[in-house]
mmCIF file of the C-alpha atoms, coordinates in Angstrom:
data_MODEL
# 
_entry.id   MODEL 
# 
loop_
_atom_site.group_PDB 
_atom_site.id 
_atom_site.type_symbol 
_atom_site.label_atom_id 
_atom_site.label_alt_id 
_atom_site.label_comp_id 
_atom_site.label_asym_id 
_atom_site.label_entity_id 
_atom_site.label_seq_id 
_atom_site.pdbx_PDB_ins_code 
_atom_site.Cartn_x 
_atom_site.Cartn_y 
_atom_site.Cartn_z 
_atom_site.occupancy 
_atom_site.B_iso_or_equiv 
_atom_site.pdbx_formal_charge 
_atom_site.auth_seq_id 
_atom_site.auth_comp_id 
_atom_site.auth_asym_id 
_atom_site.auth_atom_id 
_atom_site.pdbx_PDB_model_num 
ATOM 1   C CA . UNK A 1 1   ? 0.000   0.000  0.000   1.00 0.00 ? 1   UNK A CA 1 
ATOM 2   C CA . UNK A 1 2   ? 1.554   3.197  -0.861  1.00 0.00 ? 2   UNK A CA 1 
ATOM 3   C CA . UNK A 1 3   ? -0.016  6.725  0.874   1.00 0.00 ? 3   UNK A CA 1 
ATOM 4   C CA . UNK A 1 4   ? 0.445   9.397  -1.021  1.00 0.00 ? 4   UNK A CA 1 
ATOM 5   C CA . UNK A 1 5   ? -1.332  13.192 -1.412  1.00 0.00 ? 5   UNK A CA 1 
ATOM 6   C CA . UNK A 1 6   ? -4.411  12.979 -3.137  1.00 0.00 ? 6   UNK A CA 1 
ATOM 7   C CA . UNK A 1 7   ? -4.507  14.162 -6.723  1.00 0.00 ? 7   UNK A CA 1 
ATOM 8   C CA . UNK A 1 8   ? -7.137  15.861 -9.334  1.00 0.00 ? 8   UNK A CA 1 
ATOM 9   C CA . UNK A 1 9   ? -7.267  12.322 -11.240 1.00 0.00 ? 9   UNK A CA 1 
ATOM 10  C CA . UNK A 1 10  ? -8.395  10.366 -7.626  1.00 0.00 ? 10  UNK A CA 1 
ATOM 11  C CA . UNK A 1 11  ? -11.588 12.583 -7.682  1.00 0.00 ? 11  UNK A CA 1 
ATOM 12  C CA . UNK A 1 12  ? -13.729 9.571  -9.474  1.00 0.00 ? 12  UNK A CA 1 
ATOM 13  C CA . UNK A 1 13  ? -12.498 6.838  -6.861  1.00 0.00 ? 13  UNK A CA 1 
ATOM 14  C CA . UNK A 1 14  ? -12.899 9.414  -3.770  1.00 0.00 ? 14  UNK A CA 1 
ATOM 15  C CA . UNK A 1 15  ? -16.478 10.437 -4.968  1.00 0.00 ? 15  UNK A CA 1 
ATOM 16  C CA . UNK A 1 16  ? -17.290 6.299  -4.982  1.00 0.00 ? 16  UNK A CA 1 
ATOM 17  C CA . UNK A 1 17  ? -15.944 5.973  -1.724  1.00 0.00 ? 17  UNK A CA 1 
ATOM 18  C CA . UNK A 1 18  ? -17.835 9.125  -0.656  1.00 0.00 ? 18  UNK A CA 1 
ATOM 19  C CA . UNK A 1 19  ? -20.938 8.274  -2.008  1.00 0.00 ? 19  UNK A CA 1 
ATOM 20  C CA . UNK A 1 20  ? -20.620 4.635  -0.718  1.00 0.00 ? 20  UNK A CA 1 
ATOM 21  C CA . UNK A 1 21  ? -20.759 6.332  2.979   1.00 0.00 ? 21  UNK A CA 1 
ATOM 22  C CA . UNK A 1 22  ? -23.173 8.629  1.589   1.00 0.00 ? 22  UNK A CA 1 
ATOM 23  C CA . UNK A 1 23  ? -26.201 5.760  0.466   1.00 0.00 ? 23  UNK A CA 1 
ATOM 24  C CA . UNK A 1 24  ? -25.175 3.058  3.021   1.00 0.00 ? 24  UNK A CA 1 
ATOM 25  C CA . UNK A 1 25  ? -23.318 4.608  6.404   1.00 0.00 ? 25  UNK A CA 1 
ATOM 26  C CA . UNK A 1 26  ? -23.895 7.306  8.691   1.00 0.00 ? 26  UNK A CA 1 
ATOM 27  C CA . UNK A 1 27  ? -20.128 8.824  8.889   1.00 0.00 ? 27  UNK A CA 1 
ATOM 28  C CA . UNK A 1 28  ? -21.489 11.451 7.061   1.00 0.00 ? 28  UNK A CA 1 
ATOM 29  C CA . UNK A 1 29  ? -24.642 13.151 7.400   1.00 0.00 ? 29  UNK A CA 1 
ATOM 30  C CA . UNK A 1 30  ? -25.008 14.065 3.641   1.00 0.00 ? 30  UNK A CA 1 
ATOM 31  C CA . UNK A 1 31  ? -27.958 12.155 2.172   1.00 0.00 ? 31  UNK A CA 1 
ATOM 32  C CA . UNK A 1 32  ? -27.694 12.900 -1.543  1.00 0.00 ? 32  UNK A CA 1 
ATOM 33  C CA . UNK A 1 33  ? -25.161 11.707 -3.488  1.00 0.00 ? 33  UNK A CA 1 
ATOM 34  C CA . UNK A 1 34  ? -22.177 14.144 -4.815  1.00 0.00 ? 34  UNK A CA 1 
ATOM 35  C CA . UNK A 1 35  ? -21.404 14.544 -8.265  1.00 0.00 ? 35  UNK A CA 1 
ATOM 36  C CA . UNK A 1 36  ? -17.310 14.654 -9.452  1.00 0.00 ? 36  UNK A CA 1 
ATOM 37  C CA . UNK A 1 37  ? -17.745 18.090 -10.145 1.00 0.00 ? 37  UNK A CA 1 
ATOM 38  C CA . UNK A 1 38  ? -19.544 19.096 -6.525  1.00 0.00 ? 38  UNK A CA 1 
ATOM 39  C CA . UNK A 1 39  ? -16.218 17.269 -4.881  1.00 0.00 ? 39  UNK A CA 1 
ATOM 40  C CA . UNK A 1 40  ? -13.616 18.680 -6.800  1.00 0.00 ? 40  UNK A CA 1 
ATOM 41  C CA . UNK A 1 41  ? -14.252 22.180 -5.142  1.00 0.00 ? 41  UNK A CA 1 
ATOM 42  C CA . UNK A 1 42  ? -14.055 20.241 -2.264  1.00 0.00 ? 42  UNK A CA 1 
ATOM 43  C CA . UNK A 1 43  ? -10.568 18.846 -3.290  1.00 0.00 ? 43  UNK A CA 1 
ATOM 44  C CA . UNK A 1 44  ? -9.403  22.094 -4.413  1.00 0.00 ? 44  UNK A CA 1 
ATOM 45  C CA . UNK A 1 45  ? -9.887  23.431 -0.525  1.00 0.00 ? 45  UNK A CA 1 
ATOM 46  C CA . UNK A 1 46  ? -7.186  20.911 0.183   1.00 0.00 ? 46  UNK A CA 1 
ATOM 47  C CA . UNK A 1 47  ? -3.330  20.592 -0.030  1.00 0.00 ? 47  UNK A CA 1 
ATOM 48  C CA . UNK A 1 48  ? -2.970  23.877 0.709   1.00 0.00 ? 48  UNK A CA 1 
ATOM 49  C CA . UNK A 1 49  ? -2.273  25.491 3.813   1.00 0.00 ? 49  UNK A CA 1 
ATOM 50  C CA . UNK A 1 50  ? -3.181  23.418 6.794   1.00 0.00 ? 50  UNK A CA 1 
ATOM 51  C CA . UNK A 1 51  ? -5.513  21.147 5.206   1.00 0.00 ? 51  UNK A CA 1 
ATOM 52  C CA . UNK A 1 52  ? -3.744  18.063 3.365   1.00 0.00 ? 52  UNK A CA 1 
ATOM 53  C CA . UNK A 1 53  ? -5.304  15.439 1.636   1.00 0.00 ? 53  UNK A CA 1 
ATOM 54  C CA . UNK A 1 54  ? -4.145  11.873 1.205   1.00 0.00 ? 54  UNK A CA 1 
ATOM 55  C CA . UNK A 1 55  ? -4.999  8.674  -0.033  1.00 0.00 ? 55  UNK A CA 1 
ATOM 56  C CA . UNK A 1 56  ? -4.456  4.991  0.113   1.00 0.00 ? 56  UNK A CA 1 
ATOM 57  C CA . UNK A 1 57  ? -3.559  3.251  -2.879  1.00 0.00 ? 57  UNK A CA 1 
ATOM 58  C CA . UNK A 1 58  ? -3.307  -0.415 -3.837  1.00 0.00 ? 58  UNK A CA 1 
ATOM 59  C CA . UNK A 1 59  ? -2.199  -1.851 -7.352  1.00 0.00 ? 59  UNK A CA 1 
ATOM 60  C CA . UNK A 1 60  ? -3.044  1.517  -8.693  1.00 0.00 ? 60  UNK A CA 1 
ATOM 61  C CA . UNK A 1 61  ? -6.621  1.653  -6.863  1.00 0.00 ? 61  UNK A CA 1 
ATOM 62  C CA . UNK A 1 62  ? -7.332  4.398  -4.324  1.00 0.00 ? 62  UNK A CA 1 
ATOM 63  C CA . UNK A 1 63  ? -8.926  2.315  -1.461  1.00 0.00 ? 63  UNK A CA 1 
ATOM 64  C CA . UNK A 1 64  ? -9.257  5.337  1.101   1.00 0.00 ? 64  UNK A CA 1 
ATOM 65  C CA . UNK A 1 65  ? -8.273  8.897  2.193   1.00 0.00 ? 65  UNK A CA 1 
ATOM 66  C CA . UNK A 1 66  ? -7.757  11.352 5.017   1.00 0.00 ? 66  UNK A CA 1 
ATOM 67  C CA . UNK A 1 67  ? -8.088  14.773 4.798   1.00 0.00 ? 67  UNK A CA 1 
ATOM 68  C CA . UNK A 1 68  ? -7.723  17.748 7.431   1.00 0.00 ? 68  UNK A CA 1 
ATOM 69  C CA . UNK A 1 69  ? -10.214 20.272 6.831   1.00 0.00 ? 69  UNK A CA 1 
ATOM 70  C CA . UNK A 1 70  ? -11.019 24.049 7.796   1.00 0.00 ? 70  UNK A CA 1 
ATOM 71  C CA . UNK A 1 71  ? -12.894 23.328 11.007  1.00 0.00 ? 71  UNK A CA 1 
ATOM 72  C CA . UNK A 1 72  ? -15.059 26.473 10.631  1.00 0.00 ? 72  UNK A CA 1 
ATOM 73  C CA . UNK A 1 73  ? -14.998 29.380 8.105   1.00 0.00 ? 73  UNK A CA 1 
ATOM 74  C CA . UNK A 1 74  ? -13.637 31.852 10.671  1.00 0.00 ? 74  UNK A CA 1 
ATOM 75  C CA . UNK A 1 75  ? -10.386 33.159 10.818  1.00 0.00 ? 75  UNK A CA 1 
ATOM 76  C CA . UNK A 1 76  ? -9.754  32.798 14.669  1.00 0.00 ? 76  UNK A CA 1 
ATOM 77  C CA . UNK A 1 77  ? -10.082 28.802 13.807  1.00 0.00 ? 77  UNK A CA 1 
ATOM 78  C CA . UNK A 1 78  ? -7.929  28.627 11.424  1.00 0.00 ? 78  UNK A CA 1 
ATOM 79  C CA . UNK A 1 79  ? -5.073  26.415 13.439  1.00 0.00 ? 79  UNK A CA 1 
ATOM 80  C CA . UNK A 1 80  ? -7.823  23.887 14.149  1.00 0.00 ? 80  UNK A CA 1 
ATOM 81  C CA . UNK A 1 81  ? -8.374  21.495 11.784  1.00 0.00 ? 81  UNK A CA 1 
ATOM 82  C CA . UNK A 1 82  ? -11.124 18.719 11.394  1.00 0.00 ? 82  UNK A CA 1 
ATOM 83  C CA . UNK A 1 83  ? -10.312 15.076 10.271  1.00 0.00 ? 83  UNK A CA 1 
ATOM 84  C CA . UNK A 1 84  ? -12.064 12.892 8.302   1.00 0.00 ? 84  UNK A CA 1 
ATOM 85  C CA . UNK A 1 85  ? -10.999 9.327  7.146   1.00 0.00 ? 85  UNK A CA 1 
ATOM 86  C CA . UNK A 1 86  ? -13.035 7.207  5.011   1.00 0.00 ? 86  UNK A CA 1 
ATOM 87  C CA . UNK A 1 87  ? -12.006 3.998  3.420   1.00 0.00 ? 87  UNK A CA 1 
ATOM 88  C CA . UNK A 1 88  ? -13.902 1.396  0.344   1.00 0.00 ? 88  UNK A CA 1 
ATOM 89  C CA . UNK A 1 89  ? -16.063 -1.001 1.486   1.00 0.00 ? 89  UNK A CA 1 
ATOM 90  C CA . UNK A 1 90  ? -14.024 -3.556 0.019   1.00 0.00 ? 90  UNK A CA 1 
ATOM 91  C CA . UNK A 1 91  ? -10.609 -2.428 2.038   1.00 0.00 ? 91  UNK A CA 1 
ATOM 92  C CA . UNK A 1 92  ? -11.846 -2.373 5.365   1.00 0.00 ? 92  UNK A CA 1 
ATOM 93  C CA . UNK A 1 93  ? -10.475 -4.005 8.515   1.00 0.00 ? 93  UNK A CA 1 
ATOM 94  C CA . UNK A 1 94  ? -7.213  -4.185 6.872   1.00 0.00 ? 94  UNK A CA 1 
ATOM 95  C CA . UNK A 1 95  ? -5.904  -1.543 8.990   1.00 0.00 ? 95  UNK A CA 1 
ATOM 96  C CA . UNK A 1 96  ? -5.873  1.305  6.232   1.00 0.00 ? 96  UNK A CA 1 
ATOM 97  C CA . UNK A 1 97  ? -7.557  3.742  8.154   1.00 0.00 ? 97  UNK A CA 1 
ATOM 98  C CA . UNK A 1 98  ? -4.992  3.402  11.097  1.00 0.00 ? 98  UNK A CA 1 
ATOM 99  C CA . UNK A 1 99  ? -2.129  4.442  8.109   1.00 0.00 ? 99  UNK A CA 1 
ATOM 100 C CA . UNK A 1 100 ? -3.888  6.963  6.892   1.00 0.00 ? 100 UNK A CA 1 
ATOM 101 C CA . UNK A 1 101 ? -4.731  8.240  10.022  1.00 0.00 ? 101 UNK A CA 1 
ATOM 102 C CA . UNK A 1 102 ? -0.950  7.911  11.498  1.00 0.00 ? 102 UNK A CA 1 
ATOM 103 C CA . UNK A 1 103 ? 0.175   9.596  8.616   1.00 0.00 ? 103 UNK A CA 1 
ATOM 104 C CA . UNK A 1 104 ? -2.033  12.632 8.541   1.00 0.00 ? 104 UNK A CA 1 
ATOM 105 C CA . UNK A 1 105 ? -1.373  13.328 11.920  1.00 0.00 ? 105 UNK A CA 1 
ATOM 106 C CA . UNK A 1 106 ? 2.499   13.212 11.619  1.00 0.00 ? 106 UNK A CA 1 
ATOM 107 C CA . UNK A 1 107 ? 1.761   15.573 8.436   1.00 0.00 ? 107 UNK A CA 1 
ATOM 108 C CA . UNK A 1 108 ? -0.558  18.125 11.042  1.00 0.00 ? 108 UNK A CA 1 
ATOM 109 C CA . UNK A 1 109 ? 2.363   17.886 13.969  1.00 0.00 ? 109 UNK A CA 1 
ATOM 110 C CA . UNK A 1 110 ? 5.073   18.836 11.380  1.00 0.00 ? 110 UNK A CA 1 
ATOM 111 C CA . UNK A 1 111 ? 2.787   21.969 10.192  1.00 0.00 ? 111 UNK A CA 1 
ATOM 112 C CA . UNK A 1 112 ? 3.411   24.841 13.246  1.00 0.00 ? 112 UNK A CA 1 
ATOM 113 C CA . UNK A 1 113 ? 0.067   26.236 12.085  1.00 0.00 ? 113 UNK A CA 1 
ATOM 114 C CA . UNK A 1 114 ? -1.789  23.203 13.043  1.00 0.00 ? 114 UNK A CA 1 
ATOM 115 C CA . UNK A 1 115 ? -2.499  23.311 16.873  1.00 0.00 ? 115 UNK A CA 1 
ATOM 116 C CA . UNK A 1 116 ? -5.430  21.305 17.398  1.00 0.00 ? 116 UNK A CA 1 
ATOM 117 C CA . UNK A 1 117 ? -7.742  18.306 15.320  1.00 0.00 ? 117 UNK A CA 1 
ATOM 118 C CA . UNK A 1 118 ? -10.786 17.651 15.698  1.00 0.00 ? 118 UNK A CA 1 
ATOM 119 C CA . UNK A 1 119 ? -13.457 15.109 14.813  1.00 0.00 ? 119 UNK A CA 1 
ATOM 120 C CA . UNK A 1 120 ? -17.021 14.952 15.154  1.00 0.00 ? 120 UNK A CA 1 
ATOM 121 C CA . UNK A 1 121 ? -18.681 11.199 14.457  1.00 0.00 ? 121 UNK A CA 1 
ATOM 122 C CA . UNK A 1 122 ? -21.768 9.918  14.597  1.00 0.00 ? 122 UNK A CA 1 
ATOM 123 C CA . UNK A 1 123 ? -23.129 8.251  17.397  1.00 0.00 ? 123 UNK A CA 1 
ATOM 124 C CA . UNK A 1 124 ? -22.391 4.156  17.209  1.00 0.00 ? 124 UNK A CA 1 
ATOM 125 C CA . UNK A 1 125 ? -19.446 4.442  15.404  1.00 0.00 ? 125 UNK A CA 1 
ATOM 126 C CA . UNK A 1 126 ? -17.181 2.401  17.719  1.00 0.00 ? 126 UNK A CA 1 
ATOM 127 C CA . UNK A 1 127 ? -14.864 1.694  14.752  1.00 0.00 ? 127 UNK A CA 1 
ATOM 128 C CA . UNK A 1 128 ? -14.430 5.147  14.459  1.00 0.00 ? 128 UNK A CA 1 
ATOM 129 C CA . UNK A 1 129 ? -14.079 6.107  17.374  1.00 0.00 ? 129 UNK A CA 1 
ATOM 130 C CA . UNK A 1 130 ? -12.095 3.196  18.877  1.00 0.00 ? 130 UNK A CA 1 
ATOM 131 C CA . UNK A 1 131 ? -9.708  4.771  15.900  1.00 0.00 ? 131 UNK A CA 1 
ATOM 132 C CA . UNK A 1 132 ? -9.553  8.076  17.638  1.00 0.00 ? 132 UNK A CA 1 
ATOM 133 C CA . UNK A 1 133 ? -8.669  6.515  20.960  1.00 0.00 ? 133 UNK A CA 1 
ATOM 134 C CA . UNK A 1 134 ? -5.992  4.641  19.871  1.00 0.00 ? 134 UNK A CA 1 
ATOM 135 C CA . UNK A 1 135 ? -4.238  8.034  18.211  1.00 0.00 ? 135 UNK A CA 1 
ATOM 136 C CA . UNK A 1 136 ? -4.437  9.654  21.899  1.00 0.00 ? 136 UNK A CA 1 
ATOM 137 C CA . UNK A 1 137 ? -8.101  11.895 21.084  1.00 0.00 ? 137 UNK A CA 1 
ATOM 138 C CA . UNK A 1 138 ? -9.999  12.693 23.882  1.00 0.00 ? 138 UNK A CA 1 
ATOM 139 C CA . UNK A 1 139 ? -13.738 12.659 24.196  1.00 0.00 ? 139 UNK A CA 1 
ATOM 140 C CA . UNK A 1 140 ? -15.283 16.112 24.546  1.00 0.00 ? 140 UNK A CA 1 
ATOM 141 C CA . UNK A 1 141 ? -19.102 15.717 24.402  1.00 0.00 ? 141 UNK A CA 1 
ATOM 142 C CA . UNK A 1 142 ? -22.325 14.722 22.807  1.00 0.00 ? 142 UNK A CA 1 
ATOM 143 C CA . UNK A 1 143 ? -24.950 16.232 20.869  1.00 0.00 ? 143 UNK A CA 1 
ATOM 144 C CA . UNK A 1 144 ? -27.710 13.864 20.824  1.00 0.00 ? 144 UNK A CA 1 
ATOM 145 C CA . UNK A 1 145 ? -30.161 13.796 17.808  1.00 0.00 ? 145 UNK A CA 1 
ATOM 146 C CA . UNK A 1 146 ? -28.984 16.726 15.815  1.00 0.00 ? 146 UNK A CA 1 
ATOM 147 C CA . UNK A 1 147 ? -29.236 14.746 12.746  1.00 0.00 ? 147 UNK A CA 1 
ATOM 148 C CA . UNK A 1 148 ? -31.646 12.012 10.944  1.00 0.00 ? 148 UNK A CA 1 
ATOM 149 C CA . UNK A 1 149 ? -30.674 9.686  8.733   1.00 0.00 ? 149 UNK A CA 1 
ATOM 150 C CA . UNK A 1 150 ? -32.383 6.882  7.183   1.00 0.00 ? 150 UNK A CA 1 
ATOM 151 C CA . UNK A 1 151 ? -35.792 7.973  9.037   1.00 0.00 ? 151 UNK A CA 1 
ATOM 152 C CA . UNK A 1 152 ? -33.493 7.805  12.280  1.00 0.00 ? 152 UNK A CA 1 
ATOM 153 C CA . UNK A 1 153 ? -31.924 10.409 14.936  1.00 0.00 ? 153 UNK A CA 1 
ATOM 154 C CA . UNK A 1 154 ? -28.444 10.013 15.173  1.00 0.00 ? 154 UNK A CA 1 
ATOM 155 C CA . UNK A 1 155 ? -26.307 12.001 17.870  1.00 0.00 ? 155 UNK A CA 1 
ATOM 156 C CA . UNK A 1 156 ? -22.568 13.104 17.274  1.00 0.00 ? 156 UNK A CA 1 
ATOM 157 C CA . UNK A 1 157 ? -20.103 12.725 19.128  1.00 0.00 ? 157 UNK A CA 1 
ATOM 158 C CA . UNK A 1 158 ? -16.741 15.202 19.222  1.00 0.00 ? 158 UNK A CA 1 
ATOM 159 C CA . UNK A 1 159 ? -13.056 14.077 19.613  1.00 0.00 ? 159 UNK A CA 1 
ATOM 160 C CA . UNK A 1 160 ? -9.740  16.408 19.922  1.00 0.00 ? 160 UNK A CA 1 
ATOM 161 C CA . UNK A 1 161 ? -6.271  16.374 19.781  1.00 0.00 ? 161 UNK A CA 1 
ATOM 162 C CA . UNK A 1 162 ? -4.081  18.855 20.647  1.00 0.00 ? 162 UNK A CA 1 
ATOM 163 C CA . UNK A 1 163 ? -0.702  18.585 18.959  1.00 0.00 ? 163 UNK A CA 1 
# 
């Protein structure tokens, strides 16, 4: 598996594994699928700055990313970033999102504008979350049934990291 940063021509595979989470999970509370063209804006936000984006890749197939992202559109935020790790259907429990996830958070401890990450993920997710725990995140709180997926409430739970 090599990780590498994430690149214009990955936008097809990283839309697929989007949209995988998108019809089927509850990591993200999107509910309509996203087009190429409505991620690559997305992807253009990244790699720049604070906010890298990188994927996995096996025998030339992008099996799952990690990006660091603005963690809200105001300026005081700006050296806390928000991470999100998602990874194909087909390549999980393999431990890709542990790689990615070690390796985006040596990239955010290297960059002196990064100070803190965060993550919010949706209630249930032990897999997730057991993930966070095991890179030293801390729990910070709940906010219970501030979304609905799939004709179901679902509360979020926050993790951070200071660096």
């Amino acid at each position: 598996m090599t990780i590498r940063t994430a690149i214009e021509s990955d936008l097809p595979a990283l839309t697929e594994i989007y949209n995988y989470e998108v019809m089927h999970g509850t990591a993200t509370f999107d509910i309509h699928p996203k087009t190429v063209e409505e991620r690559r804006g997305w992807l253009l936000k990244h790699n720049r700055g604070n906010h890298p984006l990188i994927v996995a890749e096996e025998d030339g197939a992008v099996v799952g990313y990690a990006s660091l992202s603005a963690y809200r559109d105001k300026e005081a935020y700006s050296s806390t970033v928000e991470l999100s790790v998602y990874v194909a259907p087909n390549a999980r429990e393999r431990g890709i999102g542990s790689r990615l996830t070690e390796e985006i958070l040596k990239i955010a401890k290297s960059d002196e504008r990064t100070h803190s990450v965060v993550s919010v993920i949706t209630g249930g997710n032990d897999i997730s979350v057991h993930l966070h725990e095991k890179f030293g995140f801390t729990y910070c709180g709940t906010l219970h049934e501030v979304g609905v997926k799939f004709a179901k409430y679902l509360d979020t739970v926050s993790y951070e990291l200071r660096l």
